[in-house]
N, C-alpha and C positions, 0 to 999 in steps of 0.2 A: 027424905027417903033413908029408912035404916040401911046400917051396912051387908047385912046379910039379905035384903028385901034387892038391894041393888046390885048385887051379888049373883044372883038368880038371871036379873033381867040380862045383867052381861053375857053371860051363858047363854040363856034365849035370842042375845042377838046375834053372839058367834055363831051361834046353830044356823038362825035364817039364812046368814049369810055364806056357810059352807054348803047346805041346802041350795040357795043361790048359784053357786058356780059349780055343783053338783052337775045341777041340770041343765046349766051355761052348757057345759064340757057334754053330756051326754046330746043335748039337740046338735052342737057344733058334730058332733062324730057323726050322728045319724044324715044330719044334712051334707057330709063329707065321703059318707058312704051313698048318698043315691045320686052324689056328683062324679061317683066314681063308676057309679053303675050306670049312668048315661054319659058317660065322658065318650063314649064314641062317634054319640052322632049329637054331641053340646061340642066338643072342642074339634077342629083340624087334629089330624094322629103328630103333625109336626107339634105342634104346640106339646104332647106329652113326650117325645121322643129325647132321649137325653142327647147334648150338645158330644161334639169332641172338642174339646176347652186341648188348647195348648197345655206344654210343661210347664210353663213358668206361672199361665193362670192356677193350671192345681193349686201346686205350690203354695202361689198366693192365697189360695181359696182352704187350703186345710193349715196354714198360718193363721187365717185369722178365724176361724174353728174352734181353733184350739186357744189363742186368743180370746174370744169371746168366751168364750167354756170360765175359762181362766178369773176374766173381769167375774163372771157370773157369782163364782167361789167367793171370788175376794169380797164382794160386795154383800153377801148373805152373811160369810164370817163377820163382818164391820157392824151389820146391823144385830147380829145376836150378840157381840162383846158391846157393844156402846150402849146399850141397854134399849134400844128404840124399837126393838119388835117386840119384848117384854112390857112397855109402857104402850104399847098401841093393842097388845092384844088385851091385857086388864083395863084399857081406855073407859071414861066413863060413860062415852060418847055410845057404845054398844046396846046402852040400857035407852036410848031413846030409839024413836024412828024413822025410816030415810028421810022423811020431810022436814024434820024438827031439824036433822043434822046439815040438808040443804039452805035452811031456813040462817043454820048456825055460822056455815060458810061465807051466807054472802055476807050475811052482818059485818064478820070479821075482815071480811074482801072491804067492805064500805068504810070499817073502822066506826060503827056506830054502835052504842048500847042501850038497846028501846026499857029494859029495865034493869035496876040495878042486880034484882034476883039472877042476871042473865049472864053476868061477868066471869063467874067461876066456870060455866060453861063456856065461854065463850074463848076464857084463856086454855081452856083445855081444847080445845079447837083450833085454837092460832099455834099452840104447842104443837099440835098435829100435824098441821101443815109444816109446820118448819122440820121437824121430823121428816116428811116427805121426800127431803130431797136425798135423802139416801135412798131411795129409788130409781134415781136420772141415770148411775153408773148398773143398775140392772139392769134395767132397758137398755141402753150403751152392750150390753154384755149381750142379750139377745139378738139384737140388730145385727153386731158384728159377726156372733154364730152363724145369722141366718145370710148375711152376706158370703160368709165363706163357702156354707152348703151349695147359695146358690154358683158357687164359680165353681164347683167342683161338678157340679151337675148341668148348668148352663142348657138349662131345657126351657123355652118360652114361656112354661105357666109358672114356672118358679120366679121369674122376672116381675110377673103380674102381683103373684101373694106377696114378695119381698117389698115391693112399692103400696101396696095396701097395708103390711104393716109396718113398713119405714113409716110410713105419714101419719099412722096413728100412733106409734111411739114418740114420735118427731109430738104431735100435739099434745100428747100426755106430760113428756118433758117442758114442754112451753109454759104448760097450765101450772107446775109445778114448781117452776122457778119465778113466773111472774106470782103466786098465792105465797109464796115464804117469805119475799121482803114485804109484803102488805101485814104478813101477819106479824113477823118481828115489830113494824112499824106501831100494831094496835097493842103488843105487850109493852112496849116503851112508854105508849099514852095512857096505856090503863096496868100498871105495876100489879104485883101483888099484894093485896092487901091483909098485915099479918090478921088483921077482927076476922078474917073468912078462911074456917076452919077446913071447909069441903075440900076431900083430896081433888084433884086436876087430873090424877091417871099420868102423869110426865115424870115419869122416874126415867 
């Protein structure tokens, strides 16, 4: 694959995937808005009605608000100076497709190399993941926003969304820290080798 030919495809894959959460974010509103337009006879009116939270919950609840806010910053500035959201957007991994990249995953999760053509990909994949974990302290940063929101407001369905997405950040983080030493482990076993020219996308 010439450089300007894979050039292209990376582009075409950033697009799908903008496209992708495009319409992620548009069906989530639209399905957020006809939850909101039968919230009257879907929820109890207690469940919407906001709590009276104590001084000291506030308190604590726009502490860690601002807090989280805080992590959020810190964690976005870390990933644009360390160079890891520059090497993930020019990634090579863009120019194939979800399947090829799932396929790429587990491989590196196994620590196996079904061919040898497969390696340059594969380290730029185990690169990836290790990369990942500067994401653990943004999610960290969201959680703890959406903890504090919820103490400031302490209204029952905010109780519900905080726990649907604790537990789905909580397993994101998990995935994310048990995929990085697996893949450290597979660039240990399989080094770089200077004879392969092909960039990795891990600057």
């Amino acid at each position: 694959m010439d450089g300007d030919s894979e050039r292209r495809k990376i582009k075409r894959g950033r697009r799908r995937v903008r496209l992708l959460l495009v319409g992620t974010v548009l069906t989530f509103a639209l399905a957020s808005l006809l939850v909101g337009l039968m919230a009257d006879g879907a929820f109890p009116s207690s469940w919407l009605e906001r709590g009276d939270p104590p001084d000291w919950v506030e308190v604590t609840g726009l502490v860690l608000a601002v807090l989280g806010l805080g992590l959020e910053i810190v964690a976005l500035v870390r990933m644009v100076r360390s160079g890891s959201y520059r090497a993930d957007r020019e990634s090579r991994l863009w120019a194939v497709s979800f399947r090829r990249r799932r396929e790429l995953v587990r491989a590196v999760r196994r620590g196996v190399v079904d061919s040898p053509d497969d390696l340059p990909w594969l380290r730029t994949t185990a690169e990836q993941l290790i990369r990942q974990r500067r994401l653990v302290p943004l999610f960290g940063g969201l959680v703890t926003m959406n903890l504090g929101q919820l103490l400031l407001s302490l209204a029952p369905i905010w109780f519900v969304l905080f726990g649907v997405t604790g537990v789905g950040f909580a397993l994101a983080c998990w995935q994310i820290l048990r995929d990085a030493p697996r893949a450290e482990a597979f660039l240990r076993e399989h080094p770089g080798d200077p004879a392969v020219s092909v960039p990795t996308g891990s600057r």
